[in-house]
N, C-alpha and C positions, 0 to 999 in steps of 0.2 A: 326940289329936285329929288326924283326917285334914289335910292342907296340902290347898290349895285347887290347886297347881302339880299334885300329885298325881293329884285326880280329875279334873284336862283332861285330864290324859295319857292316861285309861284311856277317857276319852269320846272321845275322838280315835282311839285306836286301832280299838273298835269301829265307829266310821261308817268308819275305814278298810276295815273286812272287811264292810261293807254295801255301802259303794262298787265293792267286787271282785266281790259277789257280785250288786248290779243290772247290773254291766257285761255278766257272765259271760251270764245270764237276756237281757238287752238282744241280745245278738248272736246268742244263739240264735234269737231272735224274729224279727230282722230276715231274717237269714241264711235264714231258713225251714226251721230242722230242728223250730221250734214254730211248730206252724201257728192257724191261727182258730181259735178253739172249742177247743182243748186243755186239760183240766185241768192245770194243776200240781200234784200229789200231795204236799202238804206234807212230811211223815215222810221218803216214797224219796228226795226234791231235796234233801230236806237232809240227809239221809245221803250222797245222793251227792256233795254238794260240801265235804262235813265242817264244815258250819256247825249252828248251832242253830234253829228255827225261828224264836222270834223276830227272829232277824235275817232269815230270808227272807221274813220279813212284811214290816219294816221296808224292804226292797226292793223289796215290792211294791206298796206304797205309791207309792213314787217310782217306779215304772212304772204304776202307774195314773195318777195326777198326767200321764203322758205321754202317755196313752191307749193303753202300749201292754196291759193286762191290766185284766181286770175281777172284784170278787166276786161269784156270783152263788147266789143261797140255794142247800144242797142239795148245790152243788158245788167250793163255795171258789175259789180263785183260778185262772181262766179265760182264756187268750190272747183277746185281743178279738178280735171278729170287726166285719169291716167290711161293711157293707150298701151296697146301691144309691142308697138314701136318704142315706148320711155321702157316699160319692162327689160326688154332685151339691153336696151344700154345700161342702166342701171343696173342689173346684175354682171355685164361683162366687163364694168369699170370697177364694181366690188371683187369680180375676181382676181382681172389685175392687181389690187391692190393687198387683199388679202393675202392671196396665193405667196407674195413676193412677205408677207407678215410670216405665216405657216414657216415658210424655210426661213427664215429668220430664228421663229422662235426654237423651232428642233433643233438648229444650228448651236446654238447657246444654253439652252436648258435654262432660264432666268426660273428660279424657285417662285420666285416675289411673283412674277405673271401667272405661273399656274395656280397659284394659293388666290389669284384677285380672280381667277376665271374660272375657280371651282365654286367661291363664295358667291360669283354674279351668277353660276346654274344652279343653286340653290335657291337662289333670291326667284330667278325664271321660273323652276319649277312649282315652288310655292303660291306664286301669283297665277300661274297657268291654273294649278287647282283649284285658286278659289275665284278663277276667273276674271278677275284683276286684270283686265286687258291694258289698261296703262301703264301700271307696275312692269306686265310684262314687255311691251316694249322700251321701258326705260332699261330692263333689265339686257334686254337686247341690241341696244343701242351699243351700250357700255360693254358688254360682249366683244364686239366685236369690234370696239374703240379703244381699248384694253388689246385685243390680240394687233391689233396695228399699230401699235405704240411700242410692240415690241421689236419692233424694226430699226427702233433709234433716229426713225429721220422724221426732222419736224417737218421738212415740204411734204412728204408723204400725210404724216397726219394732221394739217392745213388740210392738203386735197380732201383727206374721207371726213374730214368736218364739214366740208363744202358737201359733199355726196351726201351725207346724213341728213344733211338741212333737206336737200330735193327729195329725197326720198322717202319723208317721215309719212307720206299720206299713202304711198305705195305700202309702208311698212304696214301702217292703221288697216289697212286692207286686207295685207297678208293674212294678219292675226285675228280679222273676222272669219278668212277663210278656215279659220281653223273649226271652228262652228258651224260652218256654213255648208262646207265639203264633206265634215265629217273626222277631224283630224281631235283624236284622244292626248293624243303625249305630245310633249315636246323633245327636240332630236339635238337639243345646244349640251346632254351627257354623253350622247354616241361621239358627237365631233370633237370634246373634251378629250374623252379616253383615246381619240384618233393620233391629236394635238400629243401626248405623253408618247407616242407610236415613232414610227421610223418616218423621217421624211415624206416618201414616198404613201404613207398610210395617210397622214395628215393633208396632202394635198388632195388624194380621189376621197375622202371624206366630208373635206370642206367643199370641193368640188362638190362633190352628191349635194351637202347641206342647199349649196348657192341653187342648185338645178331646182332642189324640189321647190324652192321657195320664189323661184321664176315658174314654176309650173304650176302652182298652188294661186298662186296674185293674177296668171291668165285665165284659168278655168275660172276663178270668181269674176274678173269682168266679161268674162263670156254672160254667165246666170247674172249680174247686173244687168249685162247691155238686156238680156232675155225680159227681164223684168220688165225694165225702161220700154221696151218696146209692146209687150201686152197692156202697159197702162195708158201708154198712149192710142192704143189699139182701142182698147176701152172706152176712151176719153171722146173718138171720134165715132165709135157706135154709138154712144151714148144718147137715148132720143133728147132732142130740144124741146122744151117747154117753157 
């Protein structure tokens, strides 16, 4: 008879080599070597990372759950693709939430929040310059998961737990635009110095911040979709041979 000590251990080890292999998938996603709309070709990925497919199902799973992949009939497991339409909500449900964080924090003046949101634009700017694009969205994550925690209410930061998961490939995206567009600095010490400001500063600052960064993620799936469609452009001039 199998010991019960026995089969944790072997349950254990495999979500250990699921864990490696969402991460592995997860950073390629972010990173942007897997873009919108990509199939994942079950068999080659999982050949190429020496796992078995059911465990790169079991991964995708919990990147779906994240929003960052989706199944789609026909094609099996899909990089999500972010539309004009998810932009729009996901930024007007960050401002809801934020917004109601902003007057919170001016409200109270918490020392301890300003001191964790001055060290996290430090951490952003230093990854921005060395171009650390994952650094800088961890940095940004915490950003602005730090300023909604100053609200004191756990359902509120349940909710933008939830909202960070959907929108971590939006975010991956944002942060190429910043390359992509043209975008030198990053704008998380104008909204800082806003956040120390009077109420009313802190909200048309954070305000602006959430605008430009809805503005910034749509002009890039514009020159995406632009791309996408000259290569398929290409693909069908192409002579056959």
């Amino acid at each position: 008879m199998t010991s019960p000590i026995t089969g944790l251990g072997a349950s254990i080890q495999r979500q250990s080599t699921t864990e490696q292999t969402t991460d592995v998938i997860r950073q390629a996603i972010l990173s942007g070597r897997l873009l919108p709309g990509m199939p994942l070709r079950e068999a080659a990925l999982a050949a190429e990372l020496g796992i078995s497919r059911s465990t790169l199902r079991e991964a995708a799973r919990t990147l779906e759950s994240e929003g960052l992949v989706r199944y789609q009939m026909n094609r099996g497991i899909v990089v999500a693709n972010i539309t004009g339409p998810d932009v729009a909500d996901i930024y007007a449900a960050r401002a809801a939430v934020e917004l109601a964080a902003a007057d919170a924090l001016t409200g109270h003046r918490d020392p301890a929040v300003y001191a964790s949101l001055a060290d996290l634009v430090d951490q952003i700017e230093r990854a921005f310059g060395h171009g650390d694009i994952a650094a800088v969205l961890d940095g940004d994550r915490l950003f602005h998961a730090t300023l909604v925690a100053a609200t004191g209410s756990p359902r509120l930061r349940r909710f933008y737990g939830q909202l960070q998961q959907e929108q971590r490939l939006a975010l991956a995206l944002s942060e190429r635009s910043h390359r992509e567009l043209g975008r030198t600095a990053d704008d998380h010490r104008q909204l800082l110095d806003a956040l120390h400001g009077s109420p009313e500063q802190a909200r048309a600052e954070l305000t602006a911040h959430l605008q430009v960064g809805a503005a910034e993620l749509q002009r890039l799936l514009d020159l995406l979709a632009k791309r996408k469609e000259l290569a398929n452009r290409k693909e069908r001039e192409a002579p056959r041979g």
